[in-house]
N, CA, C and O atoms as a GROMACS GRO file, in nm:
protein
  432
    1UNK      N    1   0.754  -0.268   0.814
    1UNK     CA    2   0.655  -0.220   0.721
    1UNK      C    3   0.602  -0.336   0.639
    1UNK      O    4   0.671  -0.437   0.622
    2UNK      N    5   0.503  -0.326   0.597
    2UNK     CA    6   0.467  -0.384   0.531
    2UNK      C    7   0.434  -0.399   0.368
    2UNK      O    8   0.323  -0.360   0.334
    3UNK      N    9   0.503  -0.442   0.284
    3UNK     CA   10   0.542  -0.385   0.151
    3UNK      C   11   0.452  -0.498   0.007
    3UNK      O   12   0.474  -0.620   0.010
    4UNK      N   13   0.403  -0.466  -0.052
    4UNK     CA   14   0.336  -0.505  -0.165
    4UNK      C   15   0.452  -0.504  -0.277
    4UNK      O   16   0.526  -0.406  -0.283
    5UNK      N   17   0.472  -0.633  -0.385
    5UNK     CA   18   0.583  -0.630  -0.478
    5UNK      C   19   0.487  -0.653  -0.577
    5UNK      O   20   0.408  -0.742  -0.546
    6UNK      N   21   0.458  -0.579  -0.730
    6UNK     CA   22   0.379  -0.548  -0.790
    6UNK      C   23   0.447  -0.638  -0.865
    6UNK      O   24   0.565  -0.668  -0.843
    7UNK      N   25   0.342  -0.712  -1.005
    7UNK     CA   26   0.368  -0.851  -1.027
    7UNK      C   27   0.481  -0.824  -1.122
    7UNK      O   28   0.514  -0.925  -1.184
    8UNK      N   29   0.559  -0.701  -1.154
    8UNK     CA   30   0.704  -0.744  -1.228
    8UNK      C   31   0.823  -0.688  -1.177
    8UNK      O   32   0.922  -0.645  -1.236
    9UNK      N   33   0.785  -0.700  -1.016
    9UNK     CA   34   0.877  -0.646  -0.928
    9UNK      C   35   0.975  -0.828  -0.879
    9UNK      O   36   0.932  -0.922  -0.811
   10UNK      N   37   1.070  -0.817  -0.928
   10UNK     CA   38   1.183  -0.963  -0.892
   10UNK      C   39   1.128  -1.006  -0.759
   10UNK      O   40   1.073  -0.924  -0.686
   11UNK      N   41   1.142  -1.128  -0.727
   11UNK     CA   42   1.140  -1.181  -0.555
   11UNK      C   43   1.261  -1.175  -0.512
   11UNK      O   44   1.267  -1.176  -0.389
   12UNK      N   45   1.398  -1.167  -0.586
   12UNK     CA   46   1.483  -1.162  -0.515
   12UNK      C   47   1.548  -1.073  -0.466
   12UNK      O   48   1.669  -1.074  -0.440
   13UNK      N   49   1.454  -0.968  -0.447
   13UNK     CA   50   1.496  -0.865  -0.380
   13UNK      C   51   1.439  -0.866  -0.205
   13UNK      O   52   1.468  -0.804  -0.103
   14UNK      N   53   1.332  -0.989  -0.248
   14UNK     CA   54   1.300  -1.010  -0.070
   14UNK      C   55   1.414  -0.996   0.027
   14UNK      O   56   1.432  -0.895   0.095
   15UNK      N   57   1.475  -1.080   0.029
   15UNK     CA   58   1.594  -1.122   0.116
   15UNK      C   59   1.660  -1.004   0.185
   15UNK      O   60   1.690  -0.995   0.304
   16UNK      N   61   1.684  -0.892   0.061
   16UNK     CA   62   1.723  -0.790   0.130
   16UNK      C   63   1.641  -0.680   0.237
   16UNK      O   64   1.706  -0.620   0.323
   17UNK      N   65   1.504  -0.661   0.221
   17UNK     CA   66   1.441  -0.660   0.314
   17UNK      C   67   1.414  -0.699   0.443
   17UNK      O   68   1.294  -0.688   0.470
   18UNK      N   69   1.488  -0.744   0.539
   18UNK     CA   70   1.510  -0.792   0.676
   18UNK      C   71   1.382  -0.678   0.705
   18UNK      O   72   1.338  -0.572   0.660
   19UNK      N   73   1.361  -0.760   0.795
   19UNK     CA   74   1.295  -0.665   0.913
   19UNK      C   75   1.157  -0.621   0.817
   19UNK      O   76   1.073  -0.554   0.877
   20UNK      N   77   1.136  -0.645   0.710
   20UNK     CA   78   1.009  -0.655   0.666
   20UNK      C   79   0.900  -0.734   0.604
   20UNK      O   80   0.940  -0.822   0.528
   21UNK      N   81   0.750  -0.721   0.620
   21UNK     CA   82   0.677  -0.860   0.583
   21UNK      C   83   0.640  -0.822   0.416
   21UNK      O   84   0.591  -0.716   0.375
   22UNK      N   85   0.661  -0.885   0.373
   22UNK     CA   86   0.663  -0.884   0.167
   22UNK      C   87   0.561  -0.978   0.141
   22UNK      O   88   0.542  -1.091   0.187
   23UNK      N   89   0.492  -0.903   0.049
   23UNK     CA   90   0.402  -0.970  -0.032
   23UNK      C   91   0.410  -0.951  -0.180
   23UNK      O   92   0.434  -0.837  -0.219
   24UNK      N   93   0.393  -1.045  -0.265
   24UNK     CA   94   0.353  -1.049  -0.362
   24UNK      C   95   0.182  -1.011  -0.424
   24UNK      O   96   0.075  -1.053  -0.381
   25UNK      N   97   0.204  -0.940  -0.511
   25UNK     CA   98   0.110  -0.932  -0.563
   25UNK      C   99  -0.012  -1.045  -0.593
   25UNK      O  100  -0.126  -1.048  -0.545
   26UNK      N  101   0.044  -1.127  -0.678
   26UNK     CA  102  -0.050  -1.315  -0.766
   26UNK      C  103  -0.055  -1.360  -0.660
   26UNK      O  104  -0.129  -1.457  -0.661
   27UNK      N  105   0.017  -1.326  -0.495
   27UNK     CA  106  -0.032  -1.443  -0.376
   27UNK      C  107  -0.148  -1.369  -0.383
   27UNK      O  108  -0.237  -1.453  -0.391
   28UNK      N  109  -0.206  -1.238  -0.384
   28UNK     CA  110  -0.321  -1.215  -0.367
   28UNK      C  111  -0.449  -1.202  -0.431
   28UNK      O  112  -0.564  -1.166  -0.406
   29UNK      N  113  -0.354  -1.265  -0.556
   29UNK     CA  114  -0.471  -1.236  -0.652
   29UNK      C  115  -0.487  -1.081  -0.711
   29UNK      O  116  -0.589  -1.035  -0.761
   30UNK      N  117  -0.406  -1.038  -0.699
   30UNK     CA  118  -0.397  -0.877  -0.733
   30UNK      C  119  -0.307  -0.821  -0.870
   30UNK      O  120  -0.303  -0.702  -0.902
   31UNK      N  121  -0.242  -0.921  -0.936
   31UNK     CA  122  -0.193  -0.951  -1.067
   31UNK      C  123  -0.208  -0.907  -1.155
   31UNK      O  124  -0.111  -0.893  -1.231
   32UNK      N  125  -0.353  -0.855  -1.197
   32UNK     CA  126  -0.436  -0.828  -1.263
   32UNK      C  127  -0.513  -0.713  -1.295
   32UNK      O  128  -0.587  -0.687  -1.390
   33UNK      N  129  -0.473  -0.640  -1.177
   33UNK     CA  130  -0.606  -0.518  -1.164
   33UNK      C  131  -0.503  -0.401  -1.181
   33UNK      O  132  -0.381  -0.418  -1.175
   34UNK      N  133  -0.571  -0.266  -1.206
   34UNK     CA  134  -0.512  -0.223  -1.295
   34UNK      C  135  -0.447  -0.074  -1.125
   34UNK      O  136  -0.457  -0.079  -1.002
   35UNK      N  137  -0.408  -0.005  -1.189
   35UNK     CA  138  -0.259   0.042  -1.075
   35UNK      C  139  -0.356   0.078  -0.942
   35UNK      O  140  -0.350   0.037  -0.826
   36UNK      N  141  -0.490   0.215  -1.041
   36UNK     CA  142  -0.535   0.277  -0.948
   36UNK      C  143  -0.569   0.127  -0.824
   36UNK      O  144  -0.531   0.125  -0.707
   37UNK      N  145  -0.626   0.049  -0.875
   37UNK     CA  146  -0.729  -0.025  -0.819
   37UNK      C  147  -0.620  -0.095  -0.704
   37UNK      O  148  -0.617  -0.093  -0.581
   38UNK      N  149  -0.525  -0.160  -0.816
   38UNK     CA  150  -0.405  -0.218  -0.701
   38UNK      C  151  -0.361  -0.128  -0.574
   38UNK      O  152  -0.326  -0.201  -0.482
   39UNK      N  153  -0.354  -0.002  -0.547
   39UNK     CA  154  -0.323   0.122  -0.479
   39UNK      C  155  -0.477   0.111  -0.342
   39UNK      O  156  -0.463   0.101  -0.220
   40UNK      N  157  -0.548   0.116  -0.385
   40UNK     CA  158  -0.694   0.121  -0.353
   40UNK      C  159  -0.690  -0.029  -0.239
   40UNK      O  160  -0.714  -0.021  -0.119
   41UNK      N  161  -0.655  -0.160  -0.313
   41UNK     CA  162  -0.650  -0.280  -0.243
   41UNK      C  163  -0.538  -0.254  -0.135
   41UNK      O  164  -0.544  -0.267  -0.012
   42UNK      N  165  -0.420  -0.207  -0.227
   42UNK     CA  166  -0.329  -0.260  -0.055
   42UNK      C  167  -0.295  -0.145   0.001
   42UNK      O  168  -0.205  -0.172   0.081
   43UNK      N  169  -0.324   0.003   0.004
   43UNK     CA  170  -0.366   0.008   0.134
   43UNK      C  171  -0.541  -0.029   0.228
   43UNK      O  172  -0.564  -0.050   0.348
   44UNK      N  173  -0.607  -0.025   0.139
   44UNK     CA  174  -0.725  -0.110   0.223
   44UNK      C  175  -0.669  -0.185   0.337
   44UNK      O  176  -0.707  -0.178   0.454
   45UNK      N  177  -0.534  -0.287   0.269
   45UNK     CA  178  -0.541  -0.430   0.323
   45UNK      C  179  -0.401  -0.386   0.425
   45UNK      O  180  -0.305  -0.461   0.440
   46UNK      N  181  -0.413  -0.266   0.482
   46UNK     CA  182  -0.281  -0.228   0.535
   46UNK      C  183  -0.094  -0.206   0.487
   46UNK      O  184  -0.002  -0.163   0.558
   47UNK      N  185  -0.092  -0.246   0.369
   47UNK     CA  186   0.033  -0.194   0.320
   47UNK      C  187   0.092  -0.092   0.329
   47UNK      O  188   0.031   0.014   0.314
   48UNK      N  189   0.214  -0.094   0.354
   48UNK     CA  190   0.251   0.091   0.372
   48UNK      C  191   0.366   0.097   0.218
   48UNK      O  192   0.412   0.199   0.168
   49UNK      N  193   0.378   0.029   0.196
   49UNK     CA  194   0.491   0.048   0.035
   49UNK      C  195   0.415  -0.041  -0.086
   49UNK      O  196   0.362  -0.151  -0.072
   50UNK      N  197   0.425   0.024  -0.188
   50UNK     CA  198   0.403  -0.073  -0.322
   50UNK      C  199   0.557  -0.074  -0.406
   50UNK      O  200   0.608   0.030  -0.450
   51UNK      N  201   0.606  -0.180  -0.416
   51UNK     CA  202   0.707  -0.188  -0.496
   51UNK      C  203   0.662  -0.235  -0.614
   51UNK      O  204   0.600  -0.342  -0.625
   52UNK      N  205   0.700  -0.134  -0.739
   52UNK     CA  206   0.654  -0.182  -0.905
   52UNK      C  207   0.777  -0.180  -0.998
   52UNK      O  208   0.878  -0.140  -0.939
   53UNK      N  209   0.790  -0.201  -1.084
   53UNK     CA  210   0.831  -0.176  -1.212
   53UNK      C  211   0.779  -0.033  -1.289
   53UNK      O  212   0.857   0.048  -1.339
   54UNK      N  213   0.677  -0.024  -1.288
   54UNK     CA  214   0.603   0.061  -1.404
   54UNK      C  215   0.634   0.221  -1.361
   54UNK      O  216   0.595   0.270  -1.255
   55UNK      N  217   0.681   0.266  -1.424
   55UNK     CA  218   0.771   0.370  -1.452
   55UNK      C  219   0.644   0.476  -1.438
   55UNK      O  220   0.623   0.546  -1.339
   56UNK      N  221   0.556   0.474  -1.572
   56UNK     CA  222   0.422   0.546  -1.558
   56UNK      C  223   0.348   0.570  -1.428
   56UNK      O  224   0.302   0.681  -1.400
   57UNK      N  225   0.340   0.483  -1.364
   57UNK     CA  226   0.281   0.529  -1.214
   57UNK      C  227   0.285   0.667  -1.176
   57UNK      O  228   0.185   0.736  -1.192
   58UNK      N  229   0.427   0.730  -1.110
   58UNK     CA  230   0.406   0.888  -1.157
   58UNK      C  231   0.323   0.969  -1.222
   58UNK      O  232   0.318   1.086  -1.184
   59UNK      N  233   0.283   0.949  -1.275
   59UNK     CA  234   0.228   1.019  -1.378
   59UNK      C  235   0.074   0.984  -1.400
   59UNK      O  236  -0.004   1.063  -1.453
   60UNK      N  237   0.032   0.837  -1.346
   60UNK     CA  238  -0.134   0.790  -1.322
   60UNK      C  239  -0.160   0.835  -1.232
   60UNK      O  240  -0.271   0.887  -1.228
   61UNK      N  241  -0.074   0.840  -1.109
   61UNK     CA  242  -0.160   0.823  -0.971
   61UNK      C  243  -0.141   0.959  -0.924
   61UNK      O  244  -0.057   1.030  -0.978
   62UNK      N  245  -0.216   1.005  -0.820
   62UNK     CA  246  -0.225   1.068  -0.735
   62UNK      C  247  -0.180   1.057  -0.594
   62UNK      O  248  -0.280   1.021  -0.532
   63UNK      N  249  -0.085   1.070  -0.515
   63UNK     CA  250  -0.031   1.056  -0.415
   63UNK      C  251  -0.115   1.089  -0.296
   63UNK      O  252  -0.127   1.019  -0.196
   64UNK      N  253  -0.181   1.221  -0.322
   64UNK     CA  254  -0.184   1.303  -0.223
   64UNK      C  255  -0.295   1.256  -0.138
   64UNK      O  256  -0.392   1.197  -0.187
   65UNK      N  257  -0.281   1.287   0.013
   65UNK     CA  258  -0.385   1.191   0.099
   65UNK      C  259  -0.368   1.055   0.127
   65UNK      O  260  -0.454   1.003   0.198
   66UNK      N  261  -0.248   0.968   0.075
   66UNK     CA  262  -0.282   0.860   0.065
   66UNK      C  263  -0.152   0.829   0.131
   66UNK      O  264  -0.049   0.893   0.111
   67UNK      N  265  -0.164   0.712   0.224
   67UNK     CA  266  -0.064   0.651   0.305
   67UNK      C  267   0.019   0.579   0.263
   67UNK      O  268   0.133   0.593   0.308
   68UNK      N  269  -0.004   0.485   0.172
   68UNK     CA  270   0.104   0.377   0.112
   68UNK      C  271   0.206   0.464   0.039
   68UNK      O  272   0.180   0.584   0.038
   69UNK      N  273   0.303   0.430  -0.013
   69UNK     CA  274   0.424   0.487  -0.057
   69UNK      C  275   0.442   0.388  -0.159
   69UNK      O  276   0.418   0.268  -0.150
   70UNK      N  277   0.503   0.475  -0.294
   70UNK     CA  278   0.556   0.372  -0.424
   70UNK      C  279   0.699   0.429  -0.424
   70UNK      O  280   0.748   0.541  -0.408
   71UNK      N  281   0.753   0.290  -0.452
   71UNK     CA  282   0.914   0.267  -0.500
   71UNK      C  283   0.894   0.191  -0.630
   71UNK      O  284   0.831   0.090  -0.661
   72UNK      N  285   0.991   0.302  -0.714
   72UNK     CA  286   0.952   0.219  -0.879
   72UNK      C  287   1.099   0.180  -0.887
   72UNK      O  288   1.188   0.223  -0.814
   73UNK      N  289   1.110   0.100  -0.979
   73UNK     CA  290   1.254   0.000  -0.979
   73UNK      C  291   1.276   0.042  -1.116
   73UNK      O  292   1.193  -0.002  -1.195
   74UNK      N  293   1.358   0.108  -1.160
   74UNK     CA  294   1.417   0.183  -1.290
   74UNK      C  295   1.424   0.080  -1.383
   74UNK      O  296   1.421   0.120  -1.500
   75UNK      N  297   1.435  -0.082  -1.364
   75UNK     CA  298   1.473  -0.186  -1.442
   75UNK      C  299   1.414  -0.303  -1.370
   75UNK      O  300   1.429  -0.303  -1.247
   76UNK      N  301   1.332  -0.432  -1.439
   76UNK     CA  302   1.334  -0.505  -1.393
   76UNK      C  303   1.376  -0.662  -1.424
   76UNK      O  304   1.322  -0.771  -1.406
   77UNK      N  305   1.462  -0.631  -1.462
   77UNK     CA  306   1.563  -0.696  -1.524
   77UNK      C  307   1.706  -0.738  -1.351
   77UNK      O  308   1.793  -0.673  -1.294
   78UNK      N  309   1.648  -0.875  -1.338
   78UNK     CA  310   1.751  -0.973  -1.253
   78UNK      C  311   1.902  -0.907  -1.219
   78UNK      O  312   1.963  -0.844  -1.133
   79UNK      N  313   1.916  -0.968  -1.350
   79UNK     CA  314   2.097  -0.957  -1.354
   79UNK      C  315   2.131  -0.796  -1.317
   79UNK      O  316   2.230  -0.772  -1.248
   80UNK      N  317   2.046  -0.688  -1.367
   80UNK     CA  318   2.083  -0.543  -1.307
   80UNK      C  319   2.037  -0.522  -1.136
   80UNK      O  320   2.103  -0.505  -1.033
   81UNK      N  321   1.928  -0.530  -1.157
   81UNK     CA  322   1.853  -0.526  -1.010
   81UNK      C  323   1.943  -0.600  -0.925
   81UNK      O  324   1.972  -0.531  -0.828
   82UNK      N  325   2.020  -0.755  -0.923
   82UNK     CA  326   2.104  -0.760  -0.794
   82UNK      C  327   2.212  -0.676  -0.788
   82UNK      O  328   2.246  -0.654  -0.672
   83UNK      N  329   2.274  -0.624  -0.869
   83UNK     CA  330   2.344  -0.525  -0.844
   83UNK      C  331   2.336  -0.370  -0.803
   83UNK      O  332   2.427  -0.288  -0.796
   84UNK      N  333   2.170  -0.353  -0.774
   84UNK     CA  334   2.140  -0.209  -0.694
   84UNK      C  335   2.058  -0.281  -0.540
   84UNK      O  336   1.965  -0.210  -0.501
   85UNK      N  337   2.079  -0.385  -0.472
   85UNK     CA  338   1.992  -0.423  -0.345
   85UNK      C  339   2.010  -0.335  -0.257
   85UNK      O  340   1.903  -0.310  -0.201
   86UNK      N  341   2.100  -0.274  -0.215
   86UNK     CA  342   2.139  -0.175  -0.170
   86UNK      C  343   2.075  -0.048  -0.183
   86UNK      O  344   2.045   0.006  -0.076
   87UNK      N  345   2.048   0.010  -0.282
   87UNK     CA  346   2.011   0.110  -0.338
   87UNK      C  347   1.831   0.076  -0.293
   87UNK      O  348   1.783   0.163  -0.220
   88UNK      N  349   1.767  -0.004  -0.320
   88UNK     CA  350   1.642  -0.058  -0.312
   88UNK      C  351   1.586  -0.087  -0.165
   88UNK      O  352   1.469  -0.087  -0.128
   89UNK      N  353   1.693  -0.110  -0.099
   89UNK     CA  354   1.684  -0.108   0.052
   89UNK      C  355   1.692   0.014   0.121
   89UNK      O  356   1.650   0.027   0.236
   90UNK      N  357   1.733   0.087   0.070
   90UNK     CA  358   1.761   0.226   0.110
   90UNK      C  359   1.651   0.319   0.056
   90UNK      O  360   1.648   0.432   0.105
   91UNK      N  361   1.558   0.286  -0.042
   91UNK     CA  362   1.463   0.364  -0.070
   91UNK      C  363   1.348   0.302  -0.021
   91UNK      O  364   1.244   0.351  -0.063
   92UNK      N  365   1.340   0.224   0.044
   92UNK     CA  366   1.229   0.169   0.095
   92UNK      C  367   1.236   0.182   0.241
   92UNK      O  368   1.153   0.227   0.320
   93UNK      N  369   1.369   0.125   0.261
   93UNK     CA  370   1.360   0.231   0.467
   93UNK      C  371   1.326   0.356   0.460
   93UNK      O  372   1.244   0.401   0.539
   94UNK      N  373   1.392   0.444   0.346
   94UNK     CA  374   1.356   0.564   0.388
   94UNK      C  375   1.190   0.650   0.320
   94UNK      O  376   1.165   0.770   0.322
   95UNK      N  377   1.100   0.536   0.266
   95UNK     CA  378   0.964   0.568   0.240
   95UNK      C  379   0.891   0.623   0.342
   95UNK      O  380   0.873   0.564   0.448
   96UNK      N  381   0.847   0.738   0.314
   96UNK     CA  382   0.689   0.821   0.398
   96UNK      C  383   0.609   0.791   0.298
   96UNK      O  384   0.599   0.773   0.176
   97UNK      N  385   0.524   0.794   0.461
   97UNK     CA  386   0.329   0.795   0.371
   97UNK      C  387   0.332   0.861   0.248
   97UNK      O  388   0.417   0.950   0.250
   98UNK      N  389   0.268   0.853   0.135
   98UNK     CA  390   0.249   0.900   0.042
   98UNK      C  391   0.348   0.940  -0.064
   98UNK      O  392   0.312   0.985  -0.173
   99UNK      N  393   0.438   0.929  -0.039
   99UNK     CA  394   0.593   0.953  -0.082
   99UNK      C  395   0.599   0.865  -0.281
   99UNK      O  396   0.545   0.759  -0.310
  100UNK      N  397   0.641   0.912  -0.331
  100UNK     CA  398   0.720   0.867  -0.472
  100UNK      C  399   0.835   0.837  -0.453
  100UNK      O  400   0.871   0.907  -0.358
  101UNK      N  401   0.947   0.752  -0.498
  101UNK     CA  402   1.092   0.703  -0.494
  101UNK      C  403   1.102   0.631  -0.626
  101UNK      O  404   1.070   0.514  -0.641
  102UNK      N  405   1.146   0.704  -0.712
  102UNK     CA  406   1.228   0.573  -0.850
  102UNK      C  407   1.392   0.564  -0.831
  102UNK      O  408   1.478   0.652  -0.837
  103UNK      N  409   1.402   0.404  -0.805
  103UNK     CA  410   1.496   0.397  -0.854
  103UNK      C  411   1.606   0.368  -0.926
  103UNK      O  412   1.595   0.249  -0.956
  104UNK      N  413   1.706   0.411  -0.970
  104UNK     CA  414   1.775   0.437  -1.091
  104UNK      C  415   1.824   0.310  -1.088
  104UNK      O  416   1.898   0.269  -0.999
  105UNK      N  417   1.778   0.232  -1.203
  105UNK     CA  418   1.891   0.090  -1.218
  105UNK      C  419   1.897   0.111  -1.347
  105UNK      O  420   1.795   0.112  -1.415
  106UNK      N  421   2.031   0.134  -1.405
  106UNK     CA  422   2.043   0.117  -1.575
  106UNK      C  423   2.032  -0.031  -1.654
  106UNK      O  424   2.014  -0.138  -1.596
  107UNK      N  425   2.044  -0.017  -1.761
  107UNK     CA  426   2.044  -0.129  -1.779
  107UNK      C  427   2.131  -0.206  -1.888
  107UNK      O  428   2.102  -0.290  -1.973
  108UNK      N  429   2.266  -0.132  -1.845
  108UNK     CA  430   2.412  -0.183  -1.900
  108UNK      C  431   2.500  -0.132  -1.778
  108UNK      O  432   2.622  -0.150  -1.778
   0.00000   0.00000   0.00000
């Protein structure tokens, strides 16, 4: 699959992704623009996952009809996030088209 990491989504969660092509957001210049629009660009540009931070998403976007899939990262905070890769890998293999996934990283 092909997965979009929204610009306060960690890179070091690449690694655990085998078997998939990752992009960053700022490689594309996409940093900047605001969710709907970011949503709008990558699936245009073929993405099938957006990985974010922003919790609100739920609640902006509209899913329905639309192919890419969001995984929201409960925390984006390093030191917690390597301790759910697992958890993050597992919600992203198991993404369908259009699909919502948050997941739970506390942050103690």
């Amino acid at each position: 699959m092909r997965i979009l990491f929204d610009h306060g989504t960690p890179s070091g969660i690449i690694p655990r992704l085998a078997g998939h092509a990752v992009t960053e957001a700022r490689d594309r210049g996409w940093d900047r623009i605001s969710n709907g629009d970011l949503l709008d660009a990558a699936e245009s540009a073929g993405f099938d996952i957006l990985v974010t931070t922003d919790k609100n998403m739920r609640y902006q976007q509209n899913l329905t009809g639309r192919r890419i899939s969001i995984v929201v990262l409960g925390n984006s905070q390093w030191p917690m996030v390597r301790m759910h890769l697992d958890k993050i890998a597992a919600a992203v293999n198991a993404a369908a088209p259009g699909s919502f996934t948050e997941v739970d990283i506390p942050y103690k």
